[in-house]
SEKE-144803 format. One record per residue (C-alpha): chain; x, y, z; residue number from 0. Coordinates in steps of 0.5 Angstrom, whole numbers. Example, Ala and Ser with C-alpha at 12.3 -4.5 7.8 and 13.67 -1.06 7.14 Angstrom:
chain:X:Y:Z:n
A:25:-9:16:0
A:27:-2:14:1
END
This chain:
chain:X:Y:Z:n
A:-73:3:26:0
A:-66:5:22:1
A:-61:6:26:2
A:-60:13:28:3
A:-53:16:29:4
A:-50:22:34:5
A:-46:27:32:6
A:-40:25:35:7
A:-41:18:32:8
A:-41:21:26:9
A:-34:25:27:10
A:-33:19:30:11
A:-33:16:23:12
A:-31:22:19:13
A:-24:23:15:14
A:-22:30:14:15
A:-16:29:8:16
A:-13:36:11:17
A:-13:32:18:18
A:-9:25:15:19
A:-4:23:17:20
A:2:19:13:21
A:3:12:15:22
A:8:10:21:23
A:11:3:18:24
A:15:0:25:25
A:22:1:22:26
A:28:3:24:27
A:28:11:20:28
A:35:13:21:29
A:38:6:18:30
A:33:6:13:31
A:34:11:8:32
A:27:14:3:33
A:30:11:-3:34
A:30:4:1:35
A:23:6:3:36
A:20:7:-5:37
A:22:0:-6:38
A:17:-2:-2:39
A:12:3:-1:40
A:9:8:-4:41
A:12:14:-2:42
A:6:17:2:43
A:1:13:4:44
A:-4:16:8:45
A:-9:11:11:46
A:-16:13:12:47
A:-20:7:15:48
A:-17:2:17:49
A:-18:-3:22:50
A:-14:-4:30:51
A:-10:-10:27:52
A:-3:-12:25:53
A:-1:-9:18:54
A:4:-7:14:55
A:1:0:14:56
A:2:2:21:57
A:-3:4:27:58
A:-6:12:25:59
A:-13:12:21:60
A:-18:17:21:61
A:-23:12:21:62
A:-23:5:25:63
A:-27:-1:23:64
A:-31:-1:17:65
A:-33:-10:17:66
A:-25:-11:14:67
A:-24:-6:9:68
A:-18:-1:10:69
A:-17:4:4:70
A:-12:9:4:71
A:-10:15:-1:72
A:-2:14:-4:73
A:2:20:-6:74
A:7:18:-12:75
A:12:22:-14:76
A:14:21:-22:77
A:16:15:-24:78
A:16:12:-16:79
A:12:6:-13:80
A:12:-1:-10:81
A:15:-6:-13:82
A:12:-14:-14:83
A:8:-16:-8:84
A:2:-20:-7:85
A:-3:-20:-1:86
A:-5:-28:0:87
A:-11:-27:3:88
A:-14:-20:2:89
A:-17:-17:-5:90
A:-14:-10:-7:91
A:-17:-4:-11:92
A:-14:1:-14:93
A:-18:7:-17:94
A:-13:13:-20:95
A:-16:20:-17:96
A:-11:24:-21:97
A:-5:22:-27:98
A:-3:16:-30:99
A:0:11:-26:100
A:3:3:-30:101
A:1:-4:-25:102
A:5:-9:-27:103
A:1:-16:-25:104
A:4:-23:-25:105
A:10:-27:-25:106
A:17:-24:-23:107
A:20:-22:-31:108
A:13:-24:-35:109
A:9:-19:-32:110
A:2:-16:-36:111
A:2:-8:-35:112
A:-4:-5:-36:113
A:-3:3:-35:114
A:-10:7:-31:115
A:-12:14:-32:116
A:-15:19:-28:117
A:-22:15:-25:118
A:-20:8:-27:119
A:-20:3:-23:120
A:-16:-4:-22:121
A:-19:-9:-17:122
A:-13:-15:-16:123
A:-15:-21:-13:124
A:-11:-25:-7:125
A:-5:-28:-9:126
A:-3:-25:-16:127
A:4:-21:-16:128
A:2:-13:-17:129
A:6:-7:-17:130
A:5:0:-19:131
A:9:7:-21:132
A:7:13:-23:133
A:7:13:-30:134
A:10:20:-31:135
A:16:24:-32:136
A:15:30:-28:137
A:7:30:-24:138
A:5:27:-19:139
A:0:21:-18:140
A:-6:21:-13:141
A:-8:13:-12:142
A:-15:11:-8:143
A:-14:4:-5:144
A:-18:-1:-2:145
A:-17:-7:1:146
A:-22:-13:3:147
A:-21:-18:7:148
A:-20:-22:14:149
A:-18:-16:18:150
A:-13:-20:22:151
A:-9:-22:14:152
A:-7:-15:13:153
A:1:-17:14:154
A:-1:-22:8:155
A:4:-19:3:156
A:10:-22:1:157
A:14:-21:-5:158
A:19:-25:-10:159
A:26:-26:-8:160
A:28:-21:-13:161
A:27:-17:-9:162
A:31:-19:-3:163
A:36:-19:-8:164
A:35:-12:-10:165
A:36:-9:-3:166
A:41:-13:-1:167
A:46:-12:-7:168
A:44:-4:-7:169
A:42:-2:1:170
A:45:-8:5:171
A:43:-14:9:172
A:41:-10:16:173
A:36:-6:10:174
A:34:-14:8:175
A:32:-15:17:176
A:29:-8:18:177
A:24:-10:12:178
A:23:-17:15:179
A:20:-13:21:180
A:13:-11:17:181
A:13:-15:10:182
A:15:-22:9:183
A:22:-22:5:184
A:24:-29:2:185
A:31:-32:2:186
A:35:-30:-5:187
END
């Protein structure tokens, strides 16, 4: 016999977009300013499913545990989107649910660019640099993102140097130390 479900289960296991909540990044909000956040991440993330481990996406999900899948719904603003990061030990697809948005995958300055339209999809192993942005000037981007992998490997992400560099050239070093706190930022 299948495994049958309650109704309370199935609340249990079901995500009202209307009800999401915007990802809470454990960084201190007054130092860090929003144009400091849209280096990093992608200016509204909502997690939808997401399991009770440490990430980079905060600790709010409609929907706990899913076997090590985390997917989340980004929100971007014209022309914004992180920059170069890799995940070391998770997958992380990405389907575009409205707009075009540019991925940057690779090496820092010898990136391969691949613009997706509404309903495509990109899936980026571990370990790959990759970066996005919303391709337009004047509409937003809507981003369907699922990531797969070891629950207890999604605070894998790091970036390249440069990035560091950015940041502290441009926000300053206390910028640099709160971002330390939830991705791995190399020396410069």
């Amino acid at each position: 016999m299948k495994r049958s479900m309650t109704s309370a289960e199935i609340a249990e296991r079901t995500a009202r977009f209307a009800d999401l909540q915007s990802m809470h990044v454990p960084i201190d909000r007054e130092l860090v300013s929003q144009d400091a956040m849209d280096v990093i991440f992608a200016r509204n993330i909502l997690p939808i499913i997401m399991e009770k481990s440490k990430n980079p996406f905060g600790d709010v999900g409609a929907i706990y545990g899913a076997n090590g899948m985390a997917m989340n719904i980004s929100v971007l603003p014209p022309n914004q989107g992180p920059c170069l990061h890799a995940h070391n030990a998770t997958f992380e697809t990405f389907f575009v649910l409205e707009g075009s948005i540019t991925f940057h995958v690779g090496e820092p300055g010898a990136e391969e660019h691949v613009t997706l339209n509404r309903w495509d999809t990109f899936s980026c192993p571990p370990e790959a640099y990759r970066g996005f942005n919303n391709a337009s000037d004047s509409e937003q981007a809507i981003l369907l993102t699922i990531i797969n992998g070891d629950p207890n490997a999604r605070d894998d992400v790091n970036v390249p140097s440069a990035v560091t560099q950015h940041l502290r050239d441009t926000y300053g070093e206390p910028i640099v130390e709160e971002f330390r706190q939830v991705v791995a930022l190399p020396e410069a």
